[in-house]
SEMARDO-732812 format. One record per atom (N, C-alpha, C): x negated, y, z; residue in one letter. Coordinates in steps of 0.001 Angstrom, whole numbers, plus 500000, padded with zeros to 6 digits. Layout:
BEGIN
XYZa/...
***
This chain:
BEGIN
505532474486503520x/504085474681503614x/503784475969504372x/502807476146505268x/502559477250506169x/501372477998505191x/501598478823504891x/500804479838504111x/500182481158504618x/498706481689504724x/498432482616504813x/497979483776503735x/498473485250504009x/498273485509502766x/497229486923503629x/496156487459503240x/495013488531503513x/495491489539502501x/495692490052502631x/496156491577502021x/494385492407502160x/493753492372501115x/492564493560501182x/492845494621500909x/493404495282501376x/493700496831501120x/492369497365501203x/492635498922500632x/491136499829500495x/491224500306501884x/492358500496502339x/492467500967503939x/492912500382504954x/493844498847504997x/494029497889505622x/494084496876505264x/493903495825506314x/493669494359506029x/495207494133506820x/496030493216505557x/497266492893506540x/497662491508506051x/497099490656507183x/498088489306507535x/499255488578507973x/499467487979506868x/500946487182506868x/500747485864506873x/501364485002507356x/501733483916507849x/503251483390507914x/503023482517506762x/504938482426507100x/504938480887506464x/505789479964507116x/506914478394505996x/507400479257505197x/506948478500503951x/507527478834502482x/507943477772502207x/508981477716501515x/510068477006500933x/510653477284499690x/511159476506498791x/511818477340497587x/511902478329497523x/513314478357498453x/514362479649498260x/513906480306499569x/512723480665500107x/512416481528500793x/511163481304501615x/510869482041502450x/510121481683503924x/510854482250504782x/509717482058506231x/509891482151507448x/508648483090508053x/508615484100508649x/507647484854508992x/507081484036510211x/505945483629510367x/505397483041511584x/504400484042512358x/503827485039511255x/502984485776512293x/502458487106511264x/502720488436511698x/502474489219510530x/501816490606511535x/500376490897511001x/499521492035511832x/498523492645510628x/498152493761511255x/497041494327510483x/495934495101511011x/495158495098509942x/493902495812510773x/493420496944509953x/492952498264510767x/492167499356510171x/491395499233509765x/490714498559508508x/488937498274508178x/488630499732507109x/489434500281506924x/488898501590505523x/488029500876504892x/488059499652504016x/487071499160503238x/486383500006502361x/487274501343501747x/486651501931500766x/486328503359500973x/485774503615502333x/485290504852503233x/484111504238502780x/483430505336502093x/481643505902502010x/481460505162500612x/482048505154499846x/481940504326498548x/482660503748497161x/484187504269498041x/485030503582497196x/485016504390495611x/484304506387495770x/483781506844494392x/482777506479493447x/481481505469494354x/480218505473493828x/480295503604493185x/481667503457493599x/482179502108493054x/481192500728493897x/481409501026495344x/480412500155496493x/481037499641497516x/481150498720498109x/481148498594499276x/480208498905500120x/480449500308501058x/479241500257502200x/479206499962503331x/477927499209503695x/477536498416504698x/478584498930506138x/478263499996506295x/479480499888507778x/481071499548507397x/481339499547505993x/482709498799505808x/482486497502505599x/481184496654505065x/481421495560504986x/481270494532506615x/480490495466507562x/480867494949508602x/482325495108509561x/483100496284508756x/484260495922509755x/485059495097509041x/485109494688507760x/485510493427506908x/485518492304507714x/484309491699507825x/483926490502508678x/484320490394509499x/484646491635510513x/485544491717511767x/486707491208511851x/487292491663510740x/488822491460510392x/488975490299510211x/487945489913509191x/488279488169508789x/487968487292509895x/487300487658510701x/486519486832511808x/487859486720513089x/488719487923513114x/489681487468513636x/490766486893513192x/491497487239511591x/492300486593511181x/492070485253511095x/490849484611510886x/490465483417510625x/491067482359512102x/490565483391513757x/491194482510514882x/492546482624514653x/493118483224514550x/494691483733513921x/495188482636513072x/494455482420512024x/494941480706511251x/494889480063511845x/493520479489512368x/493894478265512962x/494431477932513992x/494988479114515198x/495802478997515742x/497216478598515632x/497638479117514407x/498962478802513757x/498828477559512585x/497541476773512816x/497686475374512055x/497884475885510421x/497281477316509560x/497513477493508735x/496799476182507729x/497879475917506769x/497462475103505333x/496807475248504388x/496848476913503830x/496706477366503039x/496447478647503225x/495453479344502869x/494841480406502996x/494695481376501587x/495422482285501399x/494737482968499727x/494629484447500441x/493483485218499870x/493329486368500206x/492948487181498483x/493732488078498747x/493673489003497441x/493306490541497475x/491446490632497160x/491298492040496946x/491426492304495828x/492037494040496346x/492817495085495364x/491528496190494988x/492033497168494994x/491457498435494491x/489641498091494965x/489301498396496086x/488240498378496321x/487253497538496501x/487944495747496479x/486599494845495987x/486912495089494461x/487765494995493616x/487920494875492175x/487012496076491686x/486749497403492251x/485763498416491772x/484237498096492295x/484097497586492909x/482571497602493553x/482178496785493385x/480336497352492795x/479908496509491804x/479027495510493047x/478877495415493993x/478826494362494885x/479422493815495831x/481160493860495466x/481919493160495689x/481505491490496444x/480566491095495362x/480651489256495748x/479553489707497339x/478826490651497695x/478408490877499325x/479513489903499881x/480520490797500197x/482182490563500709x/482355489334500609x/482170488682498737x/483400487694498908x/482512486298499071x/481444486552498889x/479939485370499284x/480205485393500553x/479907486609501772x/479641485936503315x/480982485743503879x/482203486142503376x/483539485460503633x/483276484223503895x/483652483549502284x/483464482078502191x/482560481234502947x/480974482254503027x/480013481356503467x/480254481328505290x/481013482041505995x/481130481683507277x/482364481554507780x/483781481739507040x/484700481365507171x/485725480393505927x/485043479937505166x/485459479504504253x/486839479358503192x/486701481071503418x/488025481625502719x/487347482034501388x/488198481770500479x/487742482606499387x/488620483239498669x/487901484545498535x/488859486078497871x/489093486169496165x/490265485948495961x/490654486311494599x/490757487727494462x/489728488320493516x/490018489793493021x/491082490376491744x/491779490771492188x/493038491119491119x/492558492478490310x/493001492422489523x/493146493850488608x/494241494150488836x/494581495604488032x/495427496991488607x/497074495934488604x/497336495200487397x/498630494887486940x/499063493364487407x/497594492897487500x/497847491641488843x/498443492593490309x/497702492998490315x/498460493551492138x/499736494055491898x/500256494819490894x/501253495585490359x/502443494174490294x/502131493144489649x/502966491953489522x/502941491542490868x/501753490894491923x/502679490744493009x/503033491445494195x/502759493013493709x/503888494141494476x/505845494042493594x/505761493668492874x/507095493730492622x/507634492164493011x/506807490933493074x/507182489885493588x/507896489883494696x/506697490403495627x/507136490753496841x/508368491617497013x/508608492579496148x/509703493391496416x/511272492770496179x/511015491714495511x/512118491146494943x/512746490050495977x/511830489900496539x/512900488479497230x/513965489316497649x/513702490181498385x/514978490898499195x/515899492287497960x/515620492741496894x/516166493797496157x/516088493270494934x/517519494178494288x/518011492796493709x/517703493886492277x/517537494899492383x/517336495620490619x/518445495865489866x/519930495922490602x/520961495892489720x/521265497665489062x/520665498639489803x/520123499951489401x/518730500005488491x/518710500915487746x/517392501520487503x/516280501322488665x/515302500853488913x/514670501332490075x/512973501560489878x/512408502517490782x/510915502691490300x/510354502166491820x/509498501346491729x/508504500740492733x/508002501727492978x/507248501964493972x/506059502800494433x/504962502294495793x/503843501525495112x/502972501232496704x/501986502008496572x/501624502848497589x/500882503993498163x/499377502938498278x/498521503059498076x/496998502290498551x/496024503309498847x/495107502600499324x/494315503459499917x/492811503756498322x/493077502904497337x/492325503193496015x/493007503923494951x/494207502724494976x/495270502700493671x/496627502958494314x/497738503583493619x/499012503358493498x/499442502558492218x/500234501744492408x/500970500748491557x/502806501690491547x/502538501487490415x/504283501503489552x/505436501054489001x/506200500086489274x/506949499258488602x/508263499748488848x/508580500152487072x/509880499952486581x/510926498851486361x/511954498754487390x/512704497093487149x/513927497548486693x/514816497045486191x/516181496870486251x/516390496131485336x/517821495009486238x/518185493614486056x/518507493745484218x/517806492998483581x/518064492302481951x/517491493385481132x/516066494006481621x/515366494955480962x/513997494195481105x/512974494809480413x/511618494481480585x/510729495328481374x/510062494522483004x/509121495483483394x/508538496417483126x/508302497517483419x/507140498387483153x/505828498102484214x/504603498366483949x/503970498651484923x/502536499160485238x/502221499796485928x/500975500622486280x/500796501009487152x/499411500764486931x/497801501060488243x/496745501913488565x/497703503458489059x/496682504364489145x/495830504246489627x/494493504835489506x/493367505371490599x/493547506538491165x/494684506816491818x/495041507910492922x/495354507857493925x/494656506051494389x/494789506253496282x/494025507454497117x/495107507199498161x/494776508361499103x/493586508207499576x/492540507114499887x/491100507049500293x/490660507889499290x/490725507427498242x/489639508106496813x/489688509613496752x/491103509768496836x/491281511225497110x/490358512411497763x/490794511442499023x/490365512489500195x/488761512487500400x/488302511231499118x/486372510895499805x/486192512155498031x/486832512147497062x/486545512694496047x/486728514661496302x/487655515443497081x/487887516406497070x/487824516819498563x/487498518229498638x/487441518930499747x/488829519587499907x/489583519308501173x/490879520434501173x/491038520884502205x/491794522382502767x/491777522904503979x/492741522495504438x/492521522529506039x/493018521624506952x/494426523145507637x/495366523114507653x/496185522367506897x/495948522882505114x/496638521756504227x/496824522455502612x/497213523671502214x/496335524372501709x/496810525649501686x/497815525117500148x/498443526245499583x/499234526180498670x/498060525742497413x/497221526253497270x/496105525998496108x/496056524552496010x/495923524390496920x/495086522668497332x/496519521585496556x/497408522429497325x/498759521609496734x/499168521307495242x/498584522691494534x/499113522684492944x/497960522137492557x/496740522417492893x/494940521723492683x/495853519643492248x/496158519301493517x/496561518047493476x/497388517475492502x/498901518265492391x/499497517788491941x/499023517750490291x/498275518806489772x/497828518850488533x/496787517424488213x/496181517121489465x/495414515896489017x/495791514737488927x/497099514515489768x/497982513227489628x/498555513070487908x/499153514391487890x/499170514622486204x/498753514154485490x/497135514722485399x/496441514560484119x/495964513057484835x/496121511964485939x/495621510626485786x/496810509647485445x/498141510081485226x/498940509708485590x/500037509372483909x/499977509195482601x/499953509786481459x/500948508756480978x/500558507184481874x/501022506033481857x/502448505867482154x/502352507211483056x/504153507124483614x/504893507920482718x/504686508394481842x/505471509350480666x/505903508117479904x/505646507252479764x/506734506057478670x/507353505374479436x/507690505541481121x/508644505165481821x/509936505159481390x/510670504448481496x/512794504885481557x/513113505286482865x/513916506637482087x/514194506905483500x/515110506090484452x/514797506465486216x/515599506025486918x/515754506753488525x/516848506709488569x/516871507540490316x/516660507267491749x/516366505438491281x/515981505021492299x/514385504846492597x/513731505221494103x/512831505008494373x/512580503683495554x/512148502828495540x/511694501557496211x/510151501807496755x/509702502234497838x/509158502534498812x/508270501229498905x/506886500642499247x/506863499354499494x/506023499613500606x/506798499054501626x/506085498872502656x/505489500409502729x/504212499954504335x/502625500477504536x/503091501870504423x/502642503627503877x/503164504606504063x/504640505228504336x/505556504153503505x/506856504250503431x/507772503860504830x/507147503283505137x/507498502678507030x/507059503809507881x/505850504311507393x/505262505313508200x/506507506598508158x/506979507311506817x/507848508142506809x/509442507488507409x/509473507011507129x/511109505913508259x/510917506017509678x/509488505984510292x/509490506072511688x/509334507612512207x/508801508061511045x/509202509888511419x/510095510453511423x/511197509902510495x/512229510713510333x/513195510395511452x/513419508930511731x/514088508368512581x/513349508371514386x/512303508304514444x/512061508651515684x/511811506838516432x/511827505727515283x/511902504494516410x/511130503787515146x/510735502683515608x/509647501646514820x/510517501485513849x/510093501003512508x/510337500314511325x/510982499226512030x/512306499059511430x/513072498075511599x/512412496276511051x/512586495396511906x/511865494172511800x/513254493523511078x/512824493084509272x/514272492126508995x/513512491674507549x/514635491332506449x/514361491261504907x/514877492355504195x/515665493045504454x/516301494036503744x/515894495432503445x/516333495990502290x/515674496967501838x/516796498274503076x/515746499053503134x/516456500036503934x/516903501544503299x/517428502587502983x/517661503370502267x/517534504456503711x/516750505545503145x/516997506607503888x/516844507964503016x/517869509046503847x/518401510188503557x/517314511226502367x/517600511638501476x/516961512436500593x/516174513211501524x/517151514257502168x/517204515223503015x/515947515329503549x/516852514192504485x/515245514062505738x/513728513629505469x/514151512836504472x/512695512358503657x/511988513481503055x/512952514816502551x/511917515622502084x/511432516681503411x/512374516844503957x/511632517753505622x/510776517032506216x/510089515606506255x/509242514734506915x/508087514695506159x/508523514437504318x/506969515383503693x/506485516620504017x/507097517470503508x/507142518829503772x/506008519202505302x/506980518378506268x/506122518873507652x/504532517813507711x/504410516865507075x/503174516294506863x/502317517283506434x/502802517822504828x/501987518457504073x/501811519624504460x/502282520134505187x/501685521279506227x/501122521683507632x/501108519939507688x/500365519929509340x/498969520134509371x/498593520090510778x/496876520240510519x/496711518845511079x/495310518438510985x/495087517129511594x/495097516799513000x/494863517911513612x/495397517879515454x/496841517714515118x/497637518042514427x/499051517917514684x/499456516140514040x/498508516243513507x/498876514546513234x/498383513464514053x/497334513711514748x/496628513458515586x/497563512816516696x/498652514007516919x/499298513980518129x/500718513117517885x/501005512907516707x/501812512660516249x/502175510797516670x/503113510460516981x/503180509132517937x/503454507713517075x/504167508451515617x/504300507939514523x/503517507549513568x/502362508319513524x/501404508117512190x/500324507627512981x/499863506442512324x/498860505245513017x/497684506251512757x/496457505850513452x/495534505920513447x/494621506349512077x/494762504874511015x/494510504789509943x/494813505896508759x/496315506161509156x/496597507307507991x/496654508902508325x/496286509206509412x/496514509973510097x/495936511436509047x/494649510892509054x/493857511907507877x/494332512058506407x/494811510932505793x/494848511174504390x/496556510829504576x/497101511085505400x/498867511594505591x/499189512413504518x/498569514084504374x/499204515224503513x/499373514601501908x/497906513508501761x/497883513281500742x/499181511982499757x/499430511232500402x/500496510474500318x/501666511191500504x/501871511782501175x/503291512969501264x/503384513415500149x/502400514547499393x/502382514998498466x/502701514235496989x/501990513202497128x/502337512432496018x/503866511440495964x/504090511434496970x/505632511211496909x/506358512077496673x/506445513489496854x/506768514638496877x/507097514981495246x/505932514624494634x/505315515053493744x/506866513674492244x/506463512824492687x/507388511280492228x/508851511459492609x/509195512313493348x/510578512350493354x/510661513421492254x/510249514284492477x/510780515392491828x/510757514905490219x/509158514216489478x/509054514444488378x/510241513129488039x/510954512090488535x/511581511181487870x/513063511617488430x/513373512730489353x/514760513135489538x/515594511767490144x/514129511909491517x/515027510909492378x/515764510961493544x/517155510090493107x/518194510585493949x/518595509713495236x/518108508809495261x/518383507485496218x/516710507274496562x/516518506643497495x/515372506470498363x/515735505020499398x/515405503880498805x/514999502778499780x/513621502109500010x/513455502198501117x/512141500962501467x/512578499600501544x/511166499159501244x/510977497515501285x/510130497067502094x/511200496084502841x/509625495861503997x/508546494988503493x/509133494325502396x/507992493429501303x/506929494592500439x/506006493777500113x/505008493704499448x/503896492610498553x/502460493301498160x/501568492482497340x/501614491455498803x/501271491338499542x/501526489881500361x/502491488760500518x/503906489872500349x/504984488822500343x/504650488118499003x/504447488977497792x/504396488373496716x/504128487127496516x/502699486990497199x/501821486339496923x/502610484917498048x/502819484957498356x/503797483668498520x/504330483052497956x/505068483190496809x/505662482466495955x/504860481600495313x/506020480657495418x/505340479056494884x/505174479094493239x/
***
């Protein structure tokens, strides 16, 4: 069956297209788009009007995008920022009503379940391991390892919310840095009944972004989880969280989209290694999209 899956991110829209089959799929067509759905609102719990028109944009092209590829099946799943905004159905009414898609809104531990879906086709959990997907509302958390019981949780400490909730100097001064990390803290209370583990699982979206910095060449195109160097992963935060935004600006690696709220995702990875004493570092090129494939 040819399946499309809409990824609503608070900060990108990312489409997948792939034959699904039992024991797997086939990638037929996989892109994304900059919409910042949850720029000018995602605090006052809204979608605003200049995000709900670059929404429509997005869908208005993914939609030629299906039927170009003869899609069957269409599911689109908003996360953080239709699930908070209290006029969400704007969005998921003129979707349907001019492209006749319609948006399932997940809560924190729905998205959290199919971010670890997704993570699984390709990683197998035979370590301790801690999920981590970066969003532009929420970060999601999942504790796996093989013949244990999930853990899991759905902060409200995406990097959009962040950066629309607090003022910080350009570059972070040291204040700004301990300011932060104290607030991940006190939102964060859920991850203290974690088990520990040393592995970190990267998903996708920011985590690709730090792989193409450190390494200097695109995110590798495959299924497999990729592991990269402690080392370098912490000199590639490090120089995020102290750049200014002209220096990211210039930067050939960091898209468009994250360019601004970069320090802030650095930091909070920064922040996740240290407090779970992590010693191994792989990405996944899966995610809540791959998830959402499964039959």
């Amino acid at each position: 069956m040819r399946i499309a899956v809409i990824d609503l991110g608070t900060n990108t829209f990312n489409l997948l297209i792939a034959d699904v089959h039992e024991s797997g799929f086939s990638v037929v067509h996989n892109s994304k788009e900059g919409v910042a759905l949850g720029m000018g609102g995602i605090n006052e719990k809204r979608i605003a009007p200049e995000a709900l028109e670059r929404a429509l944009k997005a869908f208005e092209l993914f939609s030629e995008i299906c039927s170009t590829h003869q899609v069957e099946t269409i599911r689109a799943i908003g996360t953080s920022a239709v699930r908070d905004a209290t006029n969400s159905n704007e969005l998921i009414n003129e979707v349907f009503r001019r492209f006749g898609i319609q948006i399932d809104s997940v809560d924190g531990l729905q998205e959290a379940q199919l971010i670890y879906d997704g993570v699984s086709w390709s990683y197998d959990f035979n370590e301790p391991s801690l999920i981590m997907d970066i969003g532009g509302g929420s970060t999601e958390f999942i504790r796996g390892h093989k013949g244990e019981e999930l853990q899991f949780c759905s902060l409200d400490i995406g990097v959009s919310r962040v950066a629309q909730l607090f003022e910080f100097s350009d570059p972070f001064t040291l204040d700004d840095q301990q300011f932060l990390r104290y607030w991940f803290e006190e939102k964060s209370s859920e991850l203290d009944v974690f088990k520990p583990c040393s592995t970190l699982v990267g998903a996708s979206g920011s985590f690709e972004t730090f792989y193409e910095m450190v390494h200097e060449v695109p995110f590798p195109v495959g299924i497999e989880p990729i592991q990269i160097n402690r080392k370098e992963l912490d000199e590639t935060l490090e120089w995020i969280i102290q750049s200014t935004f002209e220096e990211r600006e210039r930067h050939p690696y960091i898209i468009p989209i994250r360019r601004r709220m970069a320090p802030i995702a650095a930091l909070k990875t920064k922040w996740i290694l240290e407090k779970f004493n992590i010693q191994k570092i792989v990405i996944s090129p899966y995610s809540l999209k791959e998830g959402a494939l499964k039959l």
